[in-house]
C-alpha positions in Angstrom: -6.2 -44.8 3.3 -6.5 -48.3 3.9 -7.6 -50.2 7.2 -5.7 -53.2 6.3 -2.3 -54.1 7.9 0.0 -56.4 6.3 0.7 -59.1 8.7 3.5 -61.7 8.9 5.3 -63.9 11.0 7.3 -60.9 12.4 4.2 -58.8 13.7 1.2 -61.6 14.0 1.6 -61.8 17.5 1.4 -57.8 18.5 -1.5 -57.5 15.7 -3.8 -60.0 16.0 -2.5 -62.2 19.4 -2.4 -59.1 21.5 -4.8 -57.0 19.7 -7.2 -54.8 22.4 -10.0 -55.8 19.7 -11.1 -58.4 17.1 -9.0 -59.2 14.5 -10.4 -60.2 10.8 -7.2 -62.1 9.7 -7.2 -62.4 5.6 -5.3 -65.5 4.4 -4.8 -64.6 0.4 -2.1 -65.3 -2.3 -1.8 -62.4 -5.3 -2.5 -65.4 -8.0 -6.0 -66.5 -6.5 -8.9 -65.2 -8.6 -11.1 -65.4 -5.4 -8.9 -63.9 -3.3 -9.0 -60.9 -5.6 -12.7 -61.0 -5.9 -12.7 -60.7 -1.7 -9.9 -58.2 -1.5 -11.9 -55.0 -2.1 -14.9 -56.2 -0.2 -12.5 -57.0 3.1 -10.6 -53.5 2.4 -14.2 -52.1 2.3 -15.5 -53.2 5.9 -12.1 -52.4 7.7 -13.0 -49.2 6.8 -16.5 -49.4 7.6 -15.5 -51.3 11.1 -12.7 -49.7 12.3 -14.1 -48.6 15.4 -14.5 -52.2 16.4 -12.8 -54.4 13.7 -9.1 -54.5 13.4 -8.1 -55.8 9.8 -5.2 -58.0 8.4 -3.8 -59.7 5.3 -1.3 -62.7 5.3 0.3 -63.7 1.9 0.3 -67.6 2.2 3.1 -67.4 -0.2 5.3 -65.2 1.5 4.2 -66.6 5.2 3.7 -70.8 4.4 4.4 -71.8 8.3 1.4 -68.9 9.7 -1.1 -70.7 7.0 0.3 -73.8 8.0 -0.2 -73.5 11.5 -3.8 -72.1 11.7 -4.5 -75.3 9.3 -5.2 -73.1 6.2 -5.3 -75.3 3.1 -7.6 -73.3 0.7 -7.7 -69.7 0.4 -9.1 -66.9 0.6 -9.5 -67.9 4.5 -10.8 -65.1 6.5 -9.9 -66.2 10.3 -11.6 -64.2 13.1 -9.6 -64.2 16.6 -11.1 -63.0 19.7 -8.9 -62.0 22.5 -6.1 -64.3 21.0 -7.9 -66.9 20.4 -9.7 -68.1 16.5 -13.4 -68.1 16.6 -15.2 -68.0 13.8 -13.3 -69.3 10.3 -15.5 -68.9 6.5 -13.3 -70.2 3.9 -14.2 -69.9 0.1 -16.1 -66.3 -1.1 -18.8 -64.6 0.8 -21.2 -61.6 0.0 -20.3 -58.4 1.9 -23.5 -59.1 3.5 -22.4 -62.0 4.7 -19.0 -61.1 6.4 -20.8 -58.0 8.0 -23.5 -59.9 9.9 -20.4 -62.3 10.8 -18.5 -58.8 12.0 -21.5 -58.1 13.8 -21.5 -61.6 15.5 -18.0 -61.7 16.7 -17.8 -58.0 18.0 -21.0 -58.1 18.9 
């Protein structure tokens, strides 16, 4: 069983606003070929960091005014927020290696 939630206008508030932890927010559409290259890798650390990492996708298709208001223009954009508030933002592919040292760094 996935980690992942499926977020959307409806929910983004309780689930990532309000979350009692951090809150790896996935910004993806199902027709981009990096996004799908990402996918399994973010599906893989929420499972790995679930004790500390809570973990969500948003469908910039289905959800244009959420991308639109955390200024996402290119995706995938994996947003991290803190306590309700974005800190740390990686747009474009990264190495699992990569996003878990940046795990490690915002729940750290």
């Amino acid at each position: 069983m996935s980690n992942v939630k499926t977020i959307n206008t409806d929910n983004f508030e309780s689930e990532v606003l309000k979350a009692d932890k951090p809150v790896l927010v996935d910004f993806w559409a199902p027709w981009c070929g990096p996004c799908k290259m990402i996918g399994p890798v973010v599906d893989s650390l929420a499972d790995e960091n679930a004790a500390k990492l809570a973990v969500g996708k948003i469908n910039v298709d289905e959800n244009p005014t959420l991308a639109a208001q955390h200024g996402v223009r290119g995706i995938p954009t994996l947003l991290f927020f803190k306590a309700g508030e974005e800190v740390k933002r990686i747009v474009g592919g990264q190495s699992k290696n990569q996003l878990q040292k940046t795990i490690d760094e915002v729940t750290g």
